[in-house]
C-alpha positions in Angstrom: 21.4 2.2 8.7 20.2 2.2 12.1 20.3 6.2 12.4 18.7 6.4 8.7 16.1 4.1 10.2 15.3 6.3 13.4 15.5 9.7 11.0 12.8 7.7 8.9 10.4 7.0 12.1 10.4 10.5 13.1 10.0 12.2 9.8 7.0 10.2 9.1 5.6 10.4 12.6 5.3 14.3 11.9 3.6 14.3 9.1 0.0 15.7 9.6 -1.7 13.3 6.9 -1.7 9.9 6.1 1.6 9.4 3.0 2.4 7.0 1.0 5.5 5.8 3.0 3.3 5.9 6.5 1.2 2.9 4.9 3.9 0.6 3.9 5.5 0.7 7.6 1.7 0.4 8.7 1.0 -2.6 6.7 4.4 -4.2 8.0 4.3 -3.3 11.3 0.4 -4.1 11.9 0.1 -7.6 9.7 1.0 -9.8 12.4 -0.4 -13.7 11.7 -1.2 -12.6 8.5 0.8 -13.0 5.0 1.7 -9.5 3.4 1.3 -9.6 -0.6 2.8 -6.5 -1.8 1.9 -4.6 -5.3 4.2 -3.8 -7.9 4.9 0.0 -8.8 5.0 2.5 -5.7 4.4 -0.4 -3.1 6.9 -2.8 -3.5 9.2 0.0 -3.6 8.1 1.9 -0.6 7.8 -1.5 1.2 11.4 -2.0 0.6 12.5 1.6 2.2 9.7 2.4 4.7 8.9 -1.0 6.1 10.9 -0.9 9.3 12.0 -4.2 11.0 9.4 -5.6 13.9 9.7 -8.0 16.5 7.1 -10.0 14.7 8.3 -12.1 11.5 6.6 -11.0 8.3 5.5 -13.4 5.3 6.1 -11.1 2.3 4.6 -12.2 -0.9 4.9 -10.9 -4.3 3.8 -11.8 -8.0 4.7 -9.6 -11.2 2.4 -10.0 -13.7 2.9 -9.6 -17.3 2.7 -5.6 -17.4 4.0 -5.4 -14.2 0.7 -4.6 -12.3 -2.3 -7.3 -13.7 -3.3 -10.0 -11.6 -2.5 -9.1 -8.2 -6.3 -8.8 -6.8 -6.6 -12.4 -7.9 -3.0 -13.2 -6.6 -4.2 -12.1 -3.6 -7.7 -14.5 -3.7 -5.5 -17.3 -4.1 -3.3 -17.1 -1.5 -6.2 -16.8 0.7 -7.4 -19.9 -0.3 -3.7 -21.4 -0.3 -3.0 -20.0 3.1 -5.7 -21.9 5.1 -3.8 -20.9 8.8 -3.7 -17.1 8.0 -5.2 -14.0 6.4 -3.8 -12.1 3.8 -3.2 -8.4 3.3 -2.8 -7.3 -0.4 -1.3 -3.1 -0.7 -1.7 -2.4 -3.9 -1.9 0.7 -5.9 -5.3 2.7 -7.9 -4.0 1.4 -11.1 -3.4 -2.3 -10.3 -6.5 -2.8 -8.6 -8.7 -1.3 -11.2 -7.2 -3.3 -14.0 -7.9 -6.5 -11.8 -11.7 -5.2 -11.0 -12.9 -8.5 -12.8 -11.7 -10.4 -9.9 -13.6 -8.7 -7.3 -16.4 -11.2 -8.3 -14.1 -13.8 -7.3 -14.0 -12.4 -3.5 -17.7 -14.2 -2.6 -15.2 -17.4 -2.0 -12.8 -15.6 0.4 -14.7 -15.4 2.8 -13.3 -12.6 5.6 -9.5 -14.3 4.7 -8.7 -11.3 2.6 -7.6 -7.0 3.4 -7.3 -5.0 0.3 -5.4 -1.9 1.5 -5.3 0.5 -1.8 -3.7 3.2 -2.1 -5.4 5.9 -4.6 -3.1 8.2 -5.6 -5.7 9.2 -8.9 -3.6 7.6 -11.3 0.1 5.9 -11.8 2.2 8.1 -9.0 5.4 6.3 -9.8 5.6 8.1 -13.1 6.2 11.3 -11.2 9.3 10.1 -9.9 10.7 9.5 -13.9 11.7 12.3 -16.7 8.7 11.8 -18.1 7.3 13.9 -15.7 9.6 16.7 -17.3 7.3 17.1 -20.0 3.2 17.7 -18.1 1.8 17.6 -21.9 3.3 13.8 -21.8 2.9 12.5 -18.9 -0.8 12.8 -18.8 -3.2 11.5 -19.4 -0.4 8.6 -21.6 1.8 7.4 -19.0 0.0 8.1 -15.5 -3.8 6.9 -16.2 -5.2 10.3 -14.3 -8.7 9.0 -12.8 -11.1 10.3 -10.8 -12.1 7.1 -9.5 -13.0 6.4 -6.0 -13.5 2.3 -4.4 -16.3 3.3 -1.8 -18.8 2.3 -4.8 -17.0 -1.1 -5.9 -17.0 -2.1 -2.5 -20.6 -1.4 -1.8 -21.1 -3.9 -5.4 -19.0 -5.9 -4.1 -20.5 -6.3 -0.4 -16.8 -5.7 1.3 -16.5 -4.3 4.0 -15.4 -0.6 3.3 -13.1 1.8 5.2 -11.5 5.0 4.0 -8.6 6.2 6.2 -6.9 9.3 6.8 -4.8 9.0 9.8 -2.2 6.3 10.8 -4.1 5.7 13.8 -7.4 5.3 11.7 -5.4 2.6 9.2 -4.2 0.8 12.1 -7.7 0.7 13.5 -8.8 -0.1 10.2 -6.3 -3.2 9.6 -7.1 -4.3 13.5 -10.8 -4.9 12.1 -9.9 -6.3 9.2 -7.2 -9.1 10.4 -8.8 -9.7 13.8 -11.9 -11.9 14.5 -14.5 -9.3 14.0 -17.6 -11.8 13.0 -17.5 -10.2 10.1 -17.6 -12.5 7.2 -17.0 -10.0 4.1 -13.8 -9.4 3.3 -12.3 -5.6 3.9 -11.6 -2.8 1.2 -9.8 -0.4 2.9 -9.0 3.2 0.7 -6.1 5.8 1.8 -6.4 8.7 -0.9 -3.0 10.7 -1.6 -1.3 13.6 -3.4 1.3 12.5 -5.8 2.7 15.4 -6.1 3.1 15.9 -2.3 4.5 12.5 -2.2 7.5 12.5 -4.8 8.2 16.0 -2.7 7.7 13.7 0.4 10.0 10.6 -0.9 12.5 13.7 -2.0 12.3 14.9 1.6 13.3 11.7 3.6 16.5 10.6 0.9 17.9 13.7 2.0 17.4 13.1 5.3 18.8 9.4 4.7 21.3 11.4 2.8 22.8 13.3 5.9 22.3 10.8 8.3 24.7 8.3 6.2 27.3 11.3 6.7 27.6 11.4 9.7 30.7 10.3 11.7 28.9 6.9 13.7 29.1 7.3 17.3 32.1 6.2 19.5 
């Protein structure tokens, strides 16, 4: 586990954009003080196998609505409110957060208590990973939602605070200014845009290299 884990670091430390994968260890690794909720879909799962151990403990939350992906903005609102000693950092997918968009209303009480890290893939990415995505004719626009839809303008209605990030350094910057003491009393909307094809190729990419360093005789 421990060589899959370093194979994992390094792989994702070369990549020359900002992936899927790179954000869940981010938003693990750089949530210190503050209570993680994580999305259902693509973040839970890439939570699970990207989100390396830290010196620092971690209060995961999570909450599976329904259908899987409703009610996690407002999940997020609440345990803001519920959590009075800490701030809370919601990763959530496109998808999730736009079928919530009714809560955002609901953020004027959350004072600066509350990250939303999205990640906008254009549409539901985890459907690339299934057969469905065998069959192009199918898969959109009934199973992945395709959108065009960016969340620089629903934070500007809103009045979050608004960051879009391309980099890991610029996310870590990013979710430095949202979680620290910044004076800031908006909450923060911060957007990382991705390929989804690029990043079923990407998650295809570090199995194998789990893959091989599994295999591998363990050192004397």
């Amino acid at each position: 586990a421990e060589a899959c884990a370093q194979q994992l670091q390094r792989a994702l430390s070369d990549c020359p954009s900002l992936t899927e994968p790179q954000v869940a260890w981010a938003c693990v690794r750089n949530t210190q003080g503050a209570a993680l909720l994580v999305g259902n879909s693509m973040p839970i799962r890439d939570v699970d196998r990207f989100g390396a151990p830290c010196d620092h403990g971690v209060l995961c939350l999570g909450n599976r609505g329904a259908s899987g992906i409703d009610g996690l903005l407002s999940t997020a609102i609440g345990a803001s409110h519920a959590l009075s000693d800490r701030k809370v950092c919601l990763l959530v997918g496109d998808v999730s957060l736009l079928h919530d968009l009714s809560a955002f209303h609901a953020l004027a009480n959350a004072d600066n208590k509350l990250c939303i890290v999205v990640v906008n893939n254009g549409g539901g990415g985890i459907f690339s990973f299934l057969p469905i995505a065998q069959h192009p004719g199918l898969l959109s626009p009934w199973f992945d939602s395709r959108h065009a839809q960016g969340f620089q303008g629903v934070a500007a209605a809103f009045r979050l605070e608004y960051a879009q990030v391309a980099t890991a350094g610029d996310l870590r910057a990013a979710l430095g200014r949202a979680l620290g003491n910044t004076g800031s009393s908006a909450p923060w909307l911060i957007e990382v845009q991705t390929d989804p094809q690029a990043n079923v190729e990407l998650h295809r990419q570090l199995e194998t290299l789990c893959q091989e360093a599994m295999a591998r005789p363990a050192a004397p």
